[in-house]
C-alpha positions as CSV (number, residue, x, y, z in Angstrom):
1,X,46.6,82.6,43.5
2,X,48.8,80.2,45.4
3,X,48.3,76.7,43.3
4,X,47.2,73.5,44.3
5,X,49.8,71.7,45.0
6,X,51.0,73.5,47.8
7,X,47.0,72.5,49.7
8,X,47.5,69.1,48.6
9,X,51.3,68.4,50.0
10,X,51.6,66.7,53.6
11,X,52.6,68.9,56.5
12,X,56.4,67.0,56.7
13,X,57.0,67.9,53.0
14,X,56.6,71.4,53.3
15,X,58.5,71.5,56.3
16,X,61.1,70.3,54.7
17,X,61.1,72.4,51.9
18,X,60.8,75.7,54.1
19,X,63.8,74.7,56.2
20,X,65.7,73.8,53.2
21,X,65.1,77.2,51.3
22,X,65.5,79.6,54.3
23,X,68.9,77.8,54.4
24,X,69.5,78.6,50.7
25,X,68.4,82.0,50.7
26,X,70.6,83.0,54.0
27,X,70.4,86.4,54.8
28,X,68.9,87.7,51.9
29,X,65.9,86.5,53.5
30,X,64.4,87.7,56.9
31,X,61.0,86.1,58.4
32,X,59.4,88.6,61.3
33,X,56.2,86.7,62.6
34,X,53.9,87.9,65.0
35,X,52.3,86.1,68.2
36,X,49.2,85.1,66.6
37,X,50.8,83.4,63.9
38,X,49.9,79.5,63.8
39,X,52.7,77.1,65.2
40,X,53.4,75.6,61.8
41,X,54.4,79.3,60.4
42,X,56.2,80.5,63.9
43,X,58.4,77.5,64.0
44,X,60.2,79.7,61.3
45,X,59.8,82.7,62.5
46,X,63.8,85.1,62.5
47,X,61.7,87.1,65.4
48,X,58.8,87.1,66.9
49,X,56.9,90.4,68.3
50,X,54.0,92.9,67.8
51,X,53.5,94.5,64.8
52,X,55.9,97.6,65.4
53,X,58.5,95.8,67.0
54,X,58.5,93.5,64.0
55,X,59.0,96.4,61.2
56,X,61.4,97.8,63.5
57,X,63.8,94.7,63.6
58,X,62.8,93.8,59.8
59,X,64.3,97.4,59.2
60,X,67.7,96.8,60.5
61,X,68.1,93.3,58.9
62,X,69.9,95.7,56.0
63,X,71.4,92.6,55.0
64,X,68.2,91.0,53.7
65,X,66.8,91.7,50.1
66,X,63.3,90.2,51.2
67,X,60.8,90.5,54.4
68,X,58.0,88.2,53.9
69,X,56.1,89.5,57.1
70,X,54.0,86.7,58.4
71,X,51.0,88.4,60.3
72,X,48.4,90.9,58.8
73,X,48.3,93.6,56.0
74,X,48.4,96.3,58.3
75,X,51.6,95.5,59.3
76,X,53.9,94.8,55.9
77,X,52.5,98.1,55.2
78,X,54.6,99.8,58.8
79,X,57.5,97.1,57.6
80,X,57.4,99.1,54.2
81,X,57.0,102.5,55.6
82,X,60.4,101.3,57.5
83,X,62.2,99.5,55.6
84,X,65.3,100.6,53.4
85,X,65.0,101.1,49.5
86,X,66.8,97.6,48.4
87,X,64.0,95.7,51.1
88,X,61.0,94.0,49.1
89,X,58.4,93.3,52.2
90,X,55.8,90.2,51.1
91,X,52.6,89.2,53.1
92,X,51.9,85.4,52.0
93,X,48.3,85.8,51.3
94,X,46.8,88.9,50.6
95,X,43.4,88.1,52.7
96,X,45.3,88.5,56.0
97,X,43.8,91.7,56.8
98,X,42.7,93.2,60.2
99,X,39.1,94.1,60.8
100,X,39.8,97.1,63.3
101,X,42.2,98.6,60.7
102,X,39.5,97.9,58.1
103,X,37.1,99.7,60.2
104,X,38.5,103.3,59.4
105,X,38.9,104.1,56.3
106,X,40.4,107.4,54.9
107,X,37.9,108.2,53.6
108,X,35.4,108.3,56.5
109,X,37.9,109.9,58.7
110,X,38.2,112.6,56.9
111,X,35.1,113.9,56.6
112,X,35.0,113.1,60.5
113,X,37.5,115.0,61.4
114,X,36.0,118.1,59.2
115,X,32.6,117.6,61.4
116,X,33.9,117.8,64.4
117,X,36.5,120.5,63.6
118,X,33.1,122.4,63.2
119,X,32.3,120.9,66.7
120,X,34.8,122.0,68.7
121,X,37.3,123.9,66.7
122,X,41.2,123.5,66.8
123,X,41.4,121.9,69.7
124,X,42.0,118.6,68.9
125,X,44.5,116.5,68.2
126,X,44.3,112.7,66.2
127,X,46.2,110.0,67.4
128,X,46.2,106.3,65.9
129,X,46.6,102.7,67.0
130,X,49.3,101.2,65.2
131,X,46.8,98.8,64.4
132,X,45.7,101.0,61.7
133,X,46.1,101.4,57.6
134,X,49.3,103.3,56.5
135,X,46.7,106.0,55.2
136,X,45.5,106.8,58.6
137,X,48.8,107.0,60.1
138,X,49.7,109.3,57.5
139,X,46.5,111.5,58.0
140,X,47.5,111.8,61.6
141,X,50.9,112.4,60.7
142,X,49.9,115.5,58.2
143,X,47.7,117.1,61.1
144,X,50.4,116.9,64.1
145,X,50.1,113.2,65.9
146,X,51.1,110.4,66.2
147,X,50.7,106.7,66.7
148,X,50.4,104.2,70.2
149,X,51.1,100.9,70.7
150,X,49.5,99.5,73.7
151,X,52.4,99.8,75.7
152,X,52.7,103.4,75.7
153,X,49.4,104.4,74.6
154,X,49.5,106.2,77.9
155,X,52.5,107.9,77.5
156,X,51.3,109.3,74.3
157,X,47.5,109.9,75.2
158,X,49.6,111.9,78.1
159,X,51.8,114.0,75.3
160,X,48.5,114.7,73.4
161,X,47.0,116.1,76.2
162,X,49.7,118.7,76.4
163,X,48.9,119.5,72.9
164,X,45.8,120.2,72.5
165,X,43.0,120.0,75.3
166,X,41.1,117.0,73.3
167,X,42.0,113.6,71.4
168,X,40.8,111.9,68.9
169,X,41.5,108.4,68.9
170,X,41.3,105.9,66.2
171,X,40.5,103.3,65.0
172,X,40.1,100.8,68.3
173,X,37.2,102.6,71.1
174,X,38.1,100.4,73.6
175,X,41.8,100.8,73.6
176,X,41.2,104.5,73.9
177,X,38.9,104.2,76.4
178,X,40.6,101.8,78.7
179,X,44.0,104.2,78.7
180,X,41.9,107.6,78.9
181,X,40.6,105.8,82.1
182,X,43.3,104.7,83.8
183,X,44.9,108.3,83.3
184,X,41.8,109.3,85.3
185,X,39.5,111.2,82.5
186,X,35.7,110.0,83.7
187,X,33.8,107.7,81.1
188,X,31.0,111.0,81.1
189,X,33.9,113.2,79.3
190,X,34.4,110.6,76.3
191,X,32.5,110.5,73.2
192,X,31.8,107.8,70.4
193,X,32.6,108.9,66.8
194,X,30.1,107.0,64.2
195,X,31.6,107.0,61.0
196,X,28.9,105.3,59.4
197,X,26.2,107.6,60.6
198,X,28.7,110.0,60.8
199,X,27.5,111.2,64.3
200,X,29.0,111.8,67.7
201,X,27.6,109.7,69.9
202,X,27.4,111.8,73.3
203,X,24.6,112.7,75.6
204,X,25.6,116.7,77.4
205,X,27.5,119.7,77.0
206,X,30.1,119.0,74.3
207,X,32.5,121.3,76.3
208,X,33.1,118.6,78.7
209,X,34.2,116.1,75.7
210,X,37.6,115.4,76.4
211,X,38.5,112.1,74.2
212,X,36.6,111.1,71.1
213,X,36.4,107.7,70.3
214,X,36.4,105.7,66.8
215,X,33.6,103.4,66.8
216,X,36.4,100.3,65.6
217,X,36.9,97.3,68.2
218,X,39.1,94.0,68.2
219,X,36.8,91.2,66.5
220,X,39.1,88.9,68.5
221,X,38.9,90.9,72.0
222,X,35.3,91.8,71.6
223,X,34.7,87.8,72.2
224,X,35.8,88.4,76.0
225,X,32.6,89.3,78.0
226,X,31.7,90.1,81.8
227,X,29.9,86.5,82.1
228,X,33.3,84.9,81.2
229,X,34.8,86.6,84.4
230,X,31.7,85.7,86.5
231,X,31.4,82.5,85.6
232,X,35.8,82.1,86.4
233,X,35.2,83.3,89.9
234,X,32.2,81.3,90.4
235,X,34.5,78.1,89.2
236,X,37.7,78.8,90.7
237,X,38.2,82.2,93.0
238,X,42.2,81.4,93.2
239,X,42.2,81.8,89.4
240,X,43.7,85.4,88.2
241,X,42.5,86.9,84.8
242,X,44.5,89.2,82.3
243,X,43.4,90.8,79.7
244,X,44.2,93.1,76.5
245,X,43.3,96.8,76.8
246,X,41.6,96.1,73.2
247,X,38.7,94.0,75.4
248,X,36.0,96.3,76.9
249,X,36.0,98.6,79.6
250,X,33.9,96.7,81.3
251,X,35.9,93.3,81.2
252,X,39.3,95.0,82.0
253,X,37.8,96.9,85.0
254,X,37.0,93.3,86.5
255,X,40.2,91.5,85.5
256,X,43.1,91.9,87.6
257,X,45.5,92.8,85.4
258,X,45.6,94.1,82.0
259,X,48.2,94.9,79.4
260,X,49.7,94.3,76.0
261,X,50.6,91.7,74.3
262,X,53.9,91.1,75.6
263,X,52.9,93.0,78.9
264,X,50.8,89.6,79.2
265,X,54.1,87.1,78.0
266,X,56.1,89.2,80.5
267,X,53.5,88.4,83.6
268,X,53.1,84.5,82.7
269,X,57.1,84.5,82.5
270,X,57.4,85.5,85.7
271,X,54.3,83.7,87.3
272,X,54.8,82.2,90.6
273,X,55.4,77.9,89.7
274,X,51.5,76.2,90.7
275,X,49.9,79.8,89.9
276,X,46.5,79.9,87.7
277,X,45.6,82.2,85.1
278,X,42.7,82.9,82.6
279,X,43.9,84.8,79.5
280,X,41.9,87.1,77.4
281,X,43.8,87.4,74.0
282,X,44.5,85.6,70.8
283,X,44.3,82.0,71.3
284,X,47.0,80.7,69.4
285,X,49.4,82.8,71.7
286,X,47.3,81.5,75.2
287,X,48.1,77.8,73.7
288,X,51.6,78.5,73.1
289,X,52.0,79.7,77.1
290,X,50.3,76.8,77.8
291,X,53.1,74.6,76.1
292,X,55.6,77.1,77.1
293,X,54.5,77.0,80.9
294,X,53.2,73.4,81.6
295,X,54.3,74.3,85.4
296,X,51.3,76.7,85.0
297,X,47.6,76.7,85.0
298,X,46.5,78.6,82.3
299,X,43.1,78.8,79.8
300,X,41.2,81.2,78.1
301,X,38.8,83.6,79.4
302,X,36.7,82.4,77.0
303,X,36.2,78.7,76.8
304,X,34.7,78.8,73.0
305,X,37.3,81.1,71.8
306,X,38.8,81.0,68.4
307,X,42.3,82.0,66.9
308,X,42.4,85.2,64.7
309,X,40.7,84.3,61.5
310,X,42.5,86.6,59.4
311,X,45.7,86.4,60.9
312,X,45.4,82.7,60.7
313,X,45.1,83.1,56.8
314,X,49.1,83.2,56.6
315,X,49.8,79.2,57.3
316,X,52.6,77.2,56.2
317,X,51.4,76.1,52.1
318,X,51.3,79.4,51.8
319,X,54.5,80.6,53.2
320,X,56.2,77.6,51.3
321,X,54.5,79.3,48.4
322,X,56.2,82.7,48.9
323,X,59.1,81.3,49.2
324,X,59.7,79.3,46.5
325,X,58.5,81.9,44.3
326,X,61.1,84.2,45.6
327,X,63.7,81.9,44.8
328,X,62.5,81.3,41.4
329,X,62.5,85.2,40.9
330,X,58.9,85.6,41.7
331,X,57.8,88.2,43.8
332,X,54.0,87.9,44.8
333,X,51.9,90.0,47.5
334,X,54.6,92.4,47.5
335,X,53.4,95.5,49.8
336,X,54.2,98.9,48.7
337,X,52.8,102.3,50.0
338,X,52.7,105.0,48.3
339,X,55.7,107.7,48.7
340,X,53.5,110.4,50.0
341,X,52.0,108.6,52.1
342,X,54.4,106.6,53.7
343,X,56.1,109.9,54.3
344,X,53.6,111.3,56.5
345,X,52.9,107.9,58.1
346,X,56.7,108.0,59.1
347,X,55.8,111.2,60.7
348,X,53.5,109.6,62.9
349,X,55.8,106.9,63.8
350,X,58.7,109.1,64.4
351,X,56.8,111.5,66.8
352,X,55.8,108.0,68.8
353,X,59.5,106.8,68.8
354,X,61.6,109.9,69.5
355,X,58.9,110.6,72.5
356,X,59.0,107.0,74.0
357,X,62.4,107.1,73.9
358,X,62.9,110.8,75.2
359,X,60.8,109.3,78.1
360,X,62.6,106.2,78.8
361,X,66.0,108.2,78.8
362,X,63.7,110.9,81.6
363,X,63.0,107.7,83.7
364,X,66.8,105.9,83.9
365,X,68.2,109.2,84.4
């Protein structure tokens, strides 16, 4: 447990004693933090990024003996899977979790995917959100898949098709849903995996099933709803909305643009000077484009809308915390996967990269 005195000290002390100590430590010390980390925590950020990108660059910082990864537990475990032997990856407080990850378990997917084997046979093939627990990416690794981001989750919903003729998709529904849509499979041809009831949730002939979904969601991106959009247009018509694919089908068919996470920092970047814009993601990242784009008219979709509780669990005592530990020889909420598993994981991940990139080489050529 992260004592006292690091609650009690003012907000100026620990600054100071965070800048001085990433100074001391150098490069023996690399910082990834992801866009829904607080202000007071991304102000000391080395890079800033989703959760893959993150690993990825924490990876190739071969220089530094320490990653304390400041987002969710979810993704020290993918900057562990990653990293090189000598790395130590540390989350500063162990309750930053991720509901959707925590919504499939191993356990339950498993004996899933053995019911509906007996459903519809070999001919399906598991992919996962990278927002997911290393065990799941390594289950989807040992049976052939591999993970998405939701930036290519089309291009690799796409390459599952030409796998097998069905998908199983995990652990986020509407993610799933949203990309199987747009890449023109009907809403009747998807089904809803219950892992609690441990039931497929589908109303006709199974042979139509083409995507099965995980019955997970966003806790954040749930909190967009169709009335938020109504009630926009009834305020200001001019106003245009974009969303995360993680919000419902519903609420991205209404918006006029959806995307990822840096899909959406990309399209404010580049937003015509005056423009208006209601944003349906995290909230700490809508305030920072706020800050970042005063020229701009931005808000959230939702007006009542709250940052990421768990993500927002990593904040500066306990980051100061971490690091002083570490300097003292310390090492606290140190993330380690297990070898096996962090094998197939990898497996998972590696399919992802080498096909994204095959495909990005395919389009400049």
């Amino acid at each position: 447990m992260m004592p006292a005195e690091y609650k009690e000290a003012s907000h100026f002390e620990l600054i100071t004693r965070v800048t001085a100590i990433k100074k001391r430590m150098g490069d023996r010390l690399f910082i990834p933090g992801h866009h829904y980390q607080k202000d007071e925590v991304i102000q000391f950020a080395d890079a800033t990024g989703d959760s893959l990108q993150l690993a990825q660059v924490a990876a190739k910082q071969y220089q530094a003996e320490f990653i304390v990864f400041c987002g969710v537990h979810f993704m020290a475990e993918t900057a562990d899977i990653l990293a090189t032997p000598h790395q130590k990856v540390i989350l500063p407080d162990m309750r930053a979790g991720c509901s959707m990850a925590d919504m499939a378990n191993i356990n339950q997917t498993e004996r899933g995917w053995e019911k509906l084997k007996q459903l519809f046979g070999d001919t399906i093939l598991p992919v996962t959100y990278v927002n997911s627990t290393a065990a799941i990416k390594a289950f989807v690794g040992r049976n052939g898949g591999a993970t998405v981001t939701s930036s290519n989750a089309s291009k690799m919903v796409e390459w599952a098709f030409e796998q097998k003729d069905r998908l199983f998709f995990l652990p986020d529904q509407h993610l799933g849903r949203n990309t199987a849509f747009d890449l023109g499979i009907p809403l009747t041809q998807m089904a809803v995996w219950d892992p609690i009831r441990e039931k497929l949730e589908y109303e006709g002939d199974l042979d139509q099933v083409k995507v099965i979904l995980w019955k997970g969601h966003c806790s954040v991106h749930m909190n967009f709803r169709v009335d938020h959009i109504e009630q926009i247009r009834r305020e200001d018509p001019s106003i245009s909305i974009i969303v995360h694919p993680e919000c419902t089908r519903e609420v991205v068919g209404l918006a006029d643009d959806a995307g990822s996470t840096k899909y959406i920092i990309d399209t404010i970047a580049q937003a015509e000077k005056g423009s208006k814009w209601a944003i349906g993601t995290e909230m700490n990242l809508v305030n920072r484009l706020k800050n970042d784009y005063p020229d701009l008219h931005i808000r959230s979709l939702n007006p009542t809308m709250c940052p990421c509780l768990t993500m927002n669990r990593i904040d500066l005592p306990h980051l100061a915390w971490i690091l002083e530990s570490l300097e003292r020889n310390e090492i606290h909420n140190q993330i380690t996967v297990d070898k096996d598993i962090a094998y197939d994981a990898k497996r998972a991940l590696d399919k992802m990269l080498s096909l994204s990139s095959k495909k990005q080489e395919s389009v400049r050529l």
